[in-house]
ROKE-229887 format. One line per field, with one value per residue (C-alpha): z, y, x; residue in one letter. Coordinates in Angstrom, 1 decimal. Example, Ala and Ser with C-alpha at 12.3 -4.5 7.8 and 13.67 -1.06 7.14 Angstrom:
# ROKE-229887
c3 <- (7.8:7.1)
c2 <- (-4.5:-1.1)
c1 <- (12.3:13.7)
aa <- (A:S)
***
This chain:
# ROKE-229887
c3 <- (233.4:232.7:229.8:228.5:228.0:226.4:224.1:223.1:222.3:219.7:218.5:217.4:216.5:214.4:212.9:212.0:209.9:206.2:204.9:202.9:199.5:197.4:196.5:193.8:193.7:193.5:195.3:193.5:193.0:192.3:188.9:188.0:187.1:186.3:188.6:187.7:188.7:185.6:186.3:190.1:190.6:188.2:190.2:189.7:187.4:184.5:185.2:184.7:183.0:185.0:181.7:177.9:177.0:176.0:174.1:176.4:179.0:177.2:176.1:180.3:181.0:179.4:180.3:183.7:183.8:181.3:184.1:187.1:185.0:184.9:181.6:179.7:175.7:174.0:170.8:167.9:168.8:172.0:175.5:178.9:182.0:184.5:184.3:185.5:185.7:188.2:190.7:193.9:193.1:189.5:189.4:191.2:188.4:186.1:188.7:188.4:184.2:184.0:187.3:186.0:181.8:181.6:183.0:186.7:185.9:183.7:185.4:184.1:186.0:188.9:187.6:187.9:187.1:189.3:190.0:188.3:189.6:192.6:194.1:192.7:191.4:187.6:186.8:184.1:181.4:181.5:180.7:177.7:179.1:181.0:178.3:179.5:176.8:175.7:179.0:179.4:176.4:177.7:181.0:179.4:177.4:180.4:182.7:179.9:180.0:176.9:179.3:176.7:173.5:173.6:173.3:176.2:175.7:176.8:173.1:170.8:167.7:169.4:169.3:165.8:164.4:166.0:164.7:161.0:161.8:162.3:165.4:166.7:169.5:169.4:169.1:166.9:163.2:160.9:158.5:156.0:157.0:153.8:153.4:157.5:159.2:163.1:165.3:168.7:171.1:167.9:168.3:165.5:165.4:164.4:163.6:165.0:164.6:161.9:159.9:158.2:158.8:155.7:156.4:154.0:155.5:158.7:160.2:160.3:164.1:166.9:165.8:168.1:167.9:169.3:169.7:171.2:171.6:169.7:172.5:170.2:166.7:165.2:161.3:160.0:164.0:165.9:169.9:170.9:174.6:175.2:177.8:178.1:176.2:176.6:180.2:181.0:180.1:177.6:174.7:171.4:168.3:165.0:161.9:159.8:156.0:156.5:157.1:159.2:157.8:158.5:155.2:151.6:148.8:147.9:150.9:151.9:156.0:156.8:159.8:159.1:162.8:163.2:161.0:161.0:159.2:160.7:162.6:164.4:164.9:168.6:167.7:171.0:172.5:173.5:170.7:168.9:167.7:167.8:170.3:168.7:168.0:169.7:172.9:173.4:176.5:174.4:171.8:171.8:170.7:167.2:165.2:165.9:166.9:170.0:171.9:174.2:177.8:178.4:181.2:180.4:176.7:177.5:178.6:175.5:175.3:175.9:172.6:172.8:173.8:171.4:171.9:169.6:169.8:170.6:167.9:168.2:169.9:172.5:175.4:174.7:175.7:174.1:172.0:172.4)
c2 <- (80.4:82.6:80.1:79.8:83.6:83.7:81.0:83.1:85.9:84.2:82.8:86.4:88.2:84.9:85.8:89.2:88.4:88.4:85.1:83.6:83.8:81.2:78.2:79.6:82.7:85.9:88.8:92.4:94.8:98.2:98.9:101.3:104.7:108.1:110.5:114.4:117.6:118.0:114.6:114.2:115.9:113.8:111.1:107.4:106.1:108.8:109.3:105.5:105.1:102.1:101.4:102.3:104.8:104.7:105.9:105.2:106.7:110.1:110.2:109.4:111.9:114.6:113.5:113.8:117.5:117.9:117.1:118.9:122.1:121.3:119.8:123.0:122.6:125.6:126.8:129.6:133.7:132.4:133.5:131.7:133.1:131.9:132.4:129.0:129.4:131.7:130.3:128.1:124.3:124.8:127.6:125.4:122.6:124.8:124.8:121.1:121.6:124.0:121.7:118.4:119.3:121.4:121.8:122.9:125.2:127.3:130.1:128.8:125.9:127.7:129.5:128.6:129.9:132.8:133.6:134.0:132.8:134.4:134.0:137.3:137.3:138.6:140.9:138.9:141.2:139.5:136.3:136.2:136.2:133.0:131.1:127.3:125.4:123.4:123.2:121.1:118.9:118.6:117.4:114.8:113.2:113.1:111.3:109.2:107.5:109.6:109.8:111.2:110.5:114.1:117.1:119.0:122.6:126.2:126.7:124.2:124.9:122.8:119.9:119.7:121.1:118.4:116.2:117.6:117.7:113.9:115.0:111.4:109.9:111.4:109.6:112.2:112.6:115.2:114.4:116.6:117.6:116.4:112.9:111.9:111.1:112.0:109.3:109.3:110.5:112.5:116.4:118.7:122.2:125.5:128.6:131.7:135.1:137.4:135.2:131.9:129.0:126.0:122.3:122.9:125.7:123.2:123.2:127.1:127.7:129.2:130.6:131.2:128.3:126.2:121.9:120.3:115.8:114.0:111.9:111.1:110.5:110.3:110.7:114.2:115.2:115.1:115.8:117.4:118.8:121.6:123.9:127.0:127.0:129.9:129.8:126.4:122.8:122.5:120.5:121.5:119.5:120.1:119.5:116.7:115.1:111.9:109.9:111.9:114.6:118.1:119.4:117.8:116.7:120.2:121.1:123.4:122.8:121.8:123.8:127.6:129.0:127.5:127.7:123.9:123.0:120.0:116.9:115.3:111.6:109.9:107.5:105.7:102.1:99.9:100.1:98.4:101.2:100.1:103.0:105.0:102.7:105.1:106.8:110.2:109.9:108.1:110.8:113.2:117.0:117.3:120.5:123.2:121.2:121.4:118.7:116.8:115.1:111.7:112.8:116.2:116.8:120.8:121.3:123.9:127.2:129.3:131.3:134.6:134.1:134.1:136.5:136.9:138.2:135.4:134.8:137.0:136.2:134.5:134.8:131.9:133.3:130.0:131.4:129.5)
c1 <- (200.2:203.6:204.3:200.8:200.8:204.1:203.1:199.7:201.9:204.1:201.5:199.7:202.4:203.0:199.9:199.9:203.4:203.3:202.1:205.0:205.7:204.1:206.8:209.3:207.8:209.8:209.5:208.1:211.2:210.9:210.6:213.9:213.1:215.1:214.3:215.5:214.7:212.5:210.4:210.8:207.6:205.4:203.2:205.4:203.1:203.0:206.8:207.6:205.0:203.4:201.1:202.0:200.4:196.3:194.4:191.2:193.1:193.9:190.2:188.6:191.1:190.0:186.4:187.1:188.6:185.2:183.0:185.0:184.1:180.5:180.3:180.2:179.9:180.7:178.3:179.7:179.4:177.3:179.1:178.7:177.6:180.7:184.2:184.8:188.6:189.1:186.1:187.1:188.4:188.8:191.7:193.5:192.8:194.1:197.8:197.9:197.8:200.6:202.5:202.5:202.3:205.3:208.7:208.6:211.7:209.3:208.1:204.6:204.5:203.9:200.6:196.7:194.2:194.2:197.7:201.5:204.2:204.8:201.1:199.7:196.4:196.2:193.2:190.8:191.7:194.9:193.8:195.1:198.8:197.8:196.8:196.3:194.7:198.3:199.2:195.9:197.0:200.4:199.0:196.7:199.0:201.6:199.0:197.9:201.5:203.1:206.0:209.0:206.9:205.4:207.0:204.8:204.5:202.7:202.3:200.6:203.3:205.8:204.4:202.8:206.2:207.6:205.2:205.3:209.6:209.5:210.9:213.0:210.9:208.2:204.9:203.1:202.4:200.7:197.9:195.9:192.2:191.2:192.6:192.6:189.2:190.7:190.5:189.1:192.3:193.9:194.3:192.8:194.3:193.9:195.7:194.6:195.5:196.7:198.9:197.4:199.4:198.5:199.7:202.2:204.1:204.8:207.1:206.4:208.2:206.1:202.5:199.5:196.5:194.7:194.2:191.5:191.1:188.5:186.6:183.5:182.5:179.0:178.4:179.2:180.3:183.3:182.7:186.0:187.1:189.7:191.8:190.8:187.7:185.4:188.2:187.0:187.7:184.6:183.3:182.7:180.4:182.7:180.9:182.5:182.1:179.9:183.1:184.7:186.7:187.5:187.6:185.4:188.0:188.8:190.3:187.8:186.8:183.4:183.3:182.7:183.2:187.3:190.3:191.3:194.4:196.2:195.0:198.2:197.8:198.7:200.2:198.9:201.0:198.0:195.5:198.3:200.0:204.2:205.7:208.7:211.6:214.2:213.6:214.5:216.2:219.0:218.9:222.0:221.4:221.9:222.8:220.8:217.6:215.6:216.7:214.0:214.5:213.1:209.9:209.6:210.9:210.6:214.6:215.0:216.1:212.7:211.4:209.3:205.3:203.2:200.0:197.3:193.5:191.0:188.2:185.4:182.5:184.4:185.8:188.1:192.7:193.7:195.9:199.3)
aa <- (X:X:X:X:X:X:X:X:X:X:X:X:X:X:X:X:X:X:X:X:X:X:X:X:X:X:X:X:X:X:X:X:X:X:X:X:X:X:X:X:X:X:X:X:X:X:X:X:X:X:X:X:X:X:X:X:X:X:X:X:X:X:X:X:X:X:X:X:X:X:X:X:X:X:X:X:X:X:X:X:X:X:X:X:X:X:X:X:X:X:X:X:X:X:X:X:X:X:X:X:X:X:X:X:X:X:X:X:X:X:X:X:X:X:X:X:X:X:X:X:X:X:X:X:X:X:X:X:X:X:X:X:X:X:X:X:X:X:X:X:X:X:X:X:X:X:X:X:X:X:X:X:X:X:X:X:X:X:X:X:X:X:X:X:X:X:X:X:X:X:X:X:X:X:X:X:X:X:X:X:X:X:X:X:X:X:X:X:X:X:X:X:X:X:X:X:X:X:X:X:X:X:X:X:X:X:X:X:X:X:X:X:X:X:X:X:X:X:X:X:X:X:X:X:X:X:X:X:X:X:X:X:X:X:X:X:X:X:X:X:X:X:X:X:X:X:X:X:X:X:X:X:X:X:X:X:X:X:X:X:X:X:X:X:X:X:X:X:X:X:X:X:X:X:X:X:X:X:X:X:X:X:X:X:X:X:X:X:X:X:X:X:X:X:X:X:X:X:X:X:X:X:X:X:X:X:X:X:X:X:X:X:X:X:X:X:X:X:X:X)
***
């Protein structure tokens, strides 16, 4: 009996074993990856990344952090009702944007919606201090598997300068509003403010504006999403030439309510796009550049804010 119980019990714990490796195959490593105080706090598969980075992926993204906001879509001189930043669930959204899109030794990493850095809650007439809409695009392209392609930012003039810079490494370029029908992942942009920036002047060094994704075409139409839209992560319709483009072959823009100037082409890794031939983990500083890290590409000295009055008629603080 003794025996025929010990025999039972080998023969379970034989079973709940791991069933053996197929003949000649071998085991899954772990993949290697850099870990750093500036990455280690990025999930493993943006930091790697585990996919090359997608276009699809950028665009469901966005979608996604669309539709946790309600789905708002945002209309010329016309304000919503909710302040959606600062309510319950979504504030906290906006803490994952400025977490995992920039630096986490910025002291902006540690804000939300609600809140600086050291918990407090900000009054809403501050909002404009806590400006969040590059942080959004920062943490899109980051989750999206950019990894150290993108040069993520609190202020959207660092990465189209380093786009219109040819900045090594990174998987961005500038095109004219009038000769580039956007694509659907590409960022158009904005200036806003006092001072005019023209496509020409770039690299122009930090200005205050505003980028938004495309995620939809339709003749004459562009459907776009954005940070810190009207406070929220909301849509907006940009009218388009029939084929596309911001601005007719004069250079004048279609759209009469936004100051469009620059669209900055992803260039994205699995639509077939060839990634950057050099990564900038292997680049060393040179001369008086910014130099970028490999996960994070924000280790730079820190420049000034930039501040600037939002459009009116909206309630939009996207002004970085």
């Amino acid at each position: 009996m003794r025996q025929a119980a010990v025999t039972l019990t080998v023969a379970i714990l034989a079973g709940c074993a791991a069933a053996p490796s197929p003949r000649g195959a071998v085991p899954k490593q772990p993949m290697p990856q850099a870990v750093s105080g500036i990455t280690a706090h990025i999930p493993p598969f943006a930091r790697w990344p585990y996919e090359r980075f997608s276009r699809e992926a950028a665009v469901q993204i966005a979608l996604a952090e669309w539709r946790a906001f309600r789905q708002p879509v945002v209309y010329p001189n016309v304000e919503p009702p909710e302040d959606e930043e600062r309510e319950e669930g979504l504030w906290q959204r906006v803490g994952l944007y400025w977490w995992l899109g920039l630096d986490p030794s910025w002291f902006e990493s540690g804000w939300t919606g609600i809140h600086d850095q050291n918990g407090q809650v900000f009054s809403a007439d501050r909002d404009g201090f806590y400006a969040w809409s590059a942080a959004f695009i920062s943490y899109v392209m980051r989750m999206a598997g950019a990894g150290g392609s993108f040069p993520y930012s609190e202020t959207h003039s660092d990465y189209i300068n380093a786009a219109a810079a040819h900045t090594p490494g990174v998987a961005l370029q500038v095109e004219r509003i009038e000769a580039y029908a956007p694509q659907i992942g590409d960022l158009i942009c904005l200036w806003r403010g006092a001072r005019p920036v023209a496509f020409d002047q770039l690299p122009a060094g930090r200005f205050p504006g505003h980028c938004d994704l495309v995620v939809s075409i339709r003749p004459a139409q562009l459907a776009v999403i954005g940070g810190n839209v009207d406070n929220a992560v909301a849509m907006k319709y940009i009218p388009a030439t029939l084929d596309g483009r911001l601005a007719g072959p004069n250079g004048v823009v279609i759209d009469p309510d936004h100051h469009w100037f620059v669209v900055v082409k992803v260039l994205y890794q699995r639509d077939g796009t060839a990634p950057p031939l050099n990564a900038i983990s292997a680049l060393p500083p040179t001369d008086n550049r910014l130099s970028y890290s490999p996960a994070a590409a924000t280790s730079r000295p820190r420049p000034a804010l930039i501040m600037a009055s939002a459009n009116p008629g909206s309630r939009s603080s996207a002004n970085r």
